[in-house]
C-alpha positions in Angstrom: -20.7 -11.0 2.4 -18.0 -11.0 -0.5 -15.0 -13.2 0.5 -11.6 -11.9 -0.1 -11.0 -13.0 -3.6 -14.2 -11.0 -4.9 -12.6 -7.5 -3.5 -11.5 -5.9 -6.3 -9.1 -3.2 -5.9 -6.7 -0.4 -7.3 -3.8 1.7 -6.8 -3.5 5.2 -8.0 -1.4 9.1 -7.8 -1.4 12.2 -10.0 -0.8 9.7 -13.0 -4.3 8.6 -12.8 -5.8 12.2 -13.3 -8.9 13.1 -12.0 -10.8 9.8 -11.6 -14.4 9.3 -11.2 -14.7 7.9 -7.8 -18.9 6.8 -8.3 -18.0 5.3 -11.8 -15.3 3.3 -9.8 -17.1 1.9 -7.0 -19.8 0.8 -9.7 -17.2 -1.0 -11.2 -16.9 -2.7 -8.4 -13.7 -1.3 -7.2 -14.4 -2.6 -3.1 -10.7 -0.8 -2.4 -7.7 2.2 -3.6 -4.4 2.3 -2.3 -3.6 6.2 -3.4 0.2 7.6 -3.1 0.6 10.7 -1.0 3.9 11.3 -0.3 8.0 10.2 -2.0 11.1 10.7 0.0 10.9 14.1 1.8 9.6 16.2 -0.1 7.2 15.0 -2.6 3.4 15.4 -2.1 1.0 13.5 -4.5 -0.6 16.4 -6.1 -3.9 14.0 -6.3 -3.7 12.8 -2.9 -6.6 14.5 -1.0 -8.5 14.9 -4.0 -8.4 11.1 -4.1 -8.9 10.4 -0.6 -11.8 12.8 -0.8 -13.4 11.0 -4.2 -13.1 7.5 -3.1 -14.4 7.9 0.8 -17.5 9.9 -0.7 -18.0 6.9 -3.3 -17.7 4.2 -0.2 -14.2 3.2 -1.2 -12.3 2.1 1.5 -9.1 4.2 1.5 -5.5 3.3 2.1 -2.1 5.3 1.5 1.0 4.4 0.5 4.8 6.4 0.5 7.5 5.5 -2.1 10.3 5.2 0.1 13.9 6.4 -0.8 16.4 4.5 1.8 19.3 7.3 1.0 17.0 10.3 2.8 16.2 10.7 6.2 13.3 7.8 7.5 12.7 10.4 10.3 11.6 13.2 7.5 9.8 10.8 5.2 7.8 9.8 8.0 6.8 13.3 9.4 5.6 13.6 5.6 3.5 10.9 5.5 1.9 11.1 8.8 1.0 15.1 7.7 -0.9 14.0 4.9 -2.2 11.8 6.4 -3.1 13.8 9.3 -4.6 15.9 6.4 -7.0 13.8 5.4 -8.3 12.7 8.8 -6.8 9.2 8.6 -8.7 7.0 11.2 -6.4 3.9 11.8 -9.8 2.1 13.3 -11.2 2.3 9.5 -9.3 3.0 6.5 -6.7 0.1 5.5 -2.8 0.7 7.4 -0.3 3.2 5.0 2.1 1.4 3.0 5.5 1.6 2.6 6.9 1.3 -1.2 9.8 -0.1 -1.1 11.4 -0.7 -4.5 14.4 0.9 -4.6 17.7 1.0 -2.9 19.5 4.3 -4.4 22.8 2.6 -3.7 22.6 2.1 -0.3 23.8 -1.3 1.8 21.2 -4.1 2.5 22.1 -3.0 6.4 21.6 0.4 5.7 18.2 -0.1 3.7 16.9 -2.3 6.8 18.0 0.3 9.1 16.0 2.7 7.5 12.8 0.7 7.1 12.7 -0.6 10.2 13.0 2.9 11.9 10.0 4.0 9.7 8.2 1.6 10.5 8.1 1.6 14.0 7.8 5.4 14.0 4.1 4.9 12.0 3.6 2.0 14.1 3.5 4.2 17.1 2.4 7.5 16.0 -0.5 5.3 14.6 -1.2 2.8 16.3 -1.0 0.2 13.5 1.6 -1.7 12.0 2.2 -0.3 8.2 1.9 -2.4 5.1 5.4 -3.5 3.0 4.8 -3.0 -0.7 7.3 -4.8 -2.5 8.2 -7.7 -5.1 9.8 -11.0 -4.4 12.4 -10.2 -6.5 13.7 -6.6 -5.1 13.4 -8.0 -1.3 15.3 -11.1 -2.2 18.1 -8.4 -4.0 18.3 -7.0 -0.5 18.9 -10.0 1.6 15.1 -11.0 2.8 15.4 -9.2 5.6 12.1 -10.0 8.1 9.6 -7.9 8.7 7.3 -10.7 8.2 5.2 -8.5 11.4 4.2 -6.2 8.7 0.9 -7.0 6.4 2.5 -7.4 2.9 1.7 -6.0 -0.2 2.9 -8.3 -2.5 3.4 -7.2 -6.7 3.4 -10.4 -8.7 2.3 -10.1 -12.6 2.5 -13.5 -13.5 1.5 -15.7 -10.9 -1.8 -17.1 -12.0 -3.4 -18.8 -8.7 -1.0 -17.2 -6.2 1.9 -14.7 -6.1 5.1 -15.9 -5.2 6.0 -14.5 -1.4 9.4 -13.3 -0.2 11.0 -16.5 1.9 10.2 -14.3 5.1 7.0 -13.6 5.0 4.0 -16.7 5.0 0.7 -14.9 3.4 -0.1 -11.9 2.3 -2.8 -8.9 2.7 -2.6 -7.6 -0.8 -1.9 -8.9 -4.3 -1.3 -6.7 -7.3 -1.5 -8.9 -9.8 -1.6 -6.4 -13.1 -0.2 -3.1 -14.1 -2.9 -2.3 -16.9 -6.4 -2.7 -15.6 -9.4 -1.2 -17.2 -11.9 0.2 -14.9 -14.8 2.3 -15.5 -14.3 6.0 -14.1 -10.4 5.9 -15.0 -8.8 6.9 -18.5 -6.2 4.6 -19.0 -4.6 1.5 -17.4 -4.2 1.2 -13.6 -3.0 -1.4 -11.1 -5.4 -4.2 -10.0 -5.0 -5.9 -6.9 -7.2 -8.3 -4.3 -7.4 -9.2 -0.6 -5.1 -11.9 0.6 -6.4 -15.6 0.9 -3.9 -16.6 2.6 -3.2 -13.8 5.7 -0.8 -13.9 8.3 -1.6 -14.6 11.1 -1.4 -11.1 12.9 -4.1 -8.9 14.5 -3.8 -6.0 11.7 -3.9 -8.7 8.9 -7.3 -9.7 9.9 -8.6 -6.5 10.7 -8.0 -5.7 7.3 -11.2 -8.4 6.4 -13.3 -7.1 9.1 -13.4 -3.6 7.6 -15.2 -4.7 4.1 
C-alpha cells in the first residue's frame, strides 16, 4: 500500500482546460482537488467535467470554494453544496470540500472568522464531514490565527523542503501544496502539486482521509 508521501496529487479549475484524466492517473496522480464554486455566484465552468474525468480515471476527487468573507457565507454555501449535490458527492468516499481562504476583501479579522466559522459548520452539517481550510501560514497569521485547528488543513507552502511551515493553531496537516508549476502528463501547462500529510491531526476526518487511498 503507498504511504502518504508517495500520493501524488493536483489541484485544478477552468484554467487547466480540458485535461486528460487517464493520462493523469498514469502519471501517477493518486488525487485532484478541482474548484467548483467563488463567492456567490461563480461556477467553475470545468467543474463537473472534471469531477466526471477524474472519477472515471480512479482519481479520488475532492472540491474546493474560493471564499470571499465580504458576501453572504449563507449563499456561498448553498453554492457549493449544489454543485456538489450535482456531482453526486458521497462524503463516505471522495476527500471533504475545501474552503480557500486567501483573501480578506477588507473585512475585520472578527468579521472574516465570523464568516468562516458559519460556513463551516453549515457544510459540516449538511454533510456530515468537517471541510478542509486551504490557506498559507502567512495570510492566516495576517488575520490573527484564529483556530479552527478541528478542520483538516490544506496547507500552501512553496519553499519548505522536508515540511511546510503550519499556522501556530493548527499541529499537522492533511494536505501540502508544495509547487505552483508542476508538469504532469495529460495537462498542458503547469499545475499545483501537492501530497498527503505525514504528520495528521489527530481527528476522525483526518485519518479517514488515509483510509480512502
Amino acid at each position: 500500500m503507498s504511504t502518504p508521501q508517495n500520493l501524488t496529487g493536483i489541484d485544478v479549475s477552468h484554467y487547466q482546460g480540458t485535461i486528460d484524466w487517464t493520462e493523469a492517473a498514469a502519471n501517477p496522480v493518486s488525487f485532484s482537488m478541482m474548484k467548483a464554486t467563488q463567492g456567490t455566484g461563480f461556477v467553475d465552468p470545468m467543474f463537473q467535467t472534471n469531477w466526471q474525468g477524474a472519477n472515471a480515471a480512479g482519481i479520488k476527487t475532492g472540491a474546493y470554494h474560493y471564499f470571499t468573507p465580504e458576501k453572504s457565507f449563507l449563499e456561498q454555501a448553498q453554492l457549493l453544496l449544489g454543485q456538489l449535490a450535482s456531482v453526486g458527492y458521497d462524503p463516505a468516499s471522495d476527500l471533504p470540500p475545501a474552503i480557500d481562504c486567501e483573501v480578506t476583501d477588507g473585512v475585520s479579522n472578527a468579521a472574516f472568522t465570523f464568516a468562516l466559522s458559519s460556513f463551516v459548520d453549515i457544510l459540516r452539517r449538511q454533510l456530515g464531514v468537517m471541510p478542509m481550510i486551504y490557506t498559507s501560514s502567512g495570510f492566516w497569521n495576517q488575520i490573527g490565527d484564529p483556530d479552527f485547528s478541528e478542520c483538516p488543513l490544506w496547507i500552501a507552502d512553496y519553499t519548505s523542503a522536508s515540511q511546510p511551515t503550519l499556522p501556530a493553531s493548527w499541529t499537522g496537516y492533511v494536505i501540502w501544496q508544495y509547487s505552483q508549476d508542476g508538469s504532469v502528463n495529460g495537462i498542458e501547462g503547469p499545475v499545483d502539486l501537492n501530497r498527503l500529510g505525514s504528520a495528521l491531526p489527530a481527528m476522525s476526518s483526518s485519518r479517514r482521509v488515509l483510509d480512502w487511498f
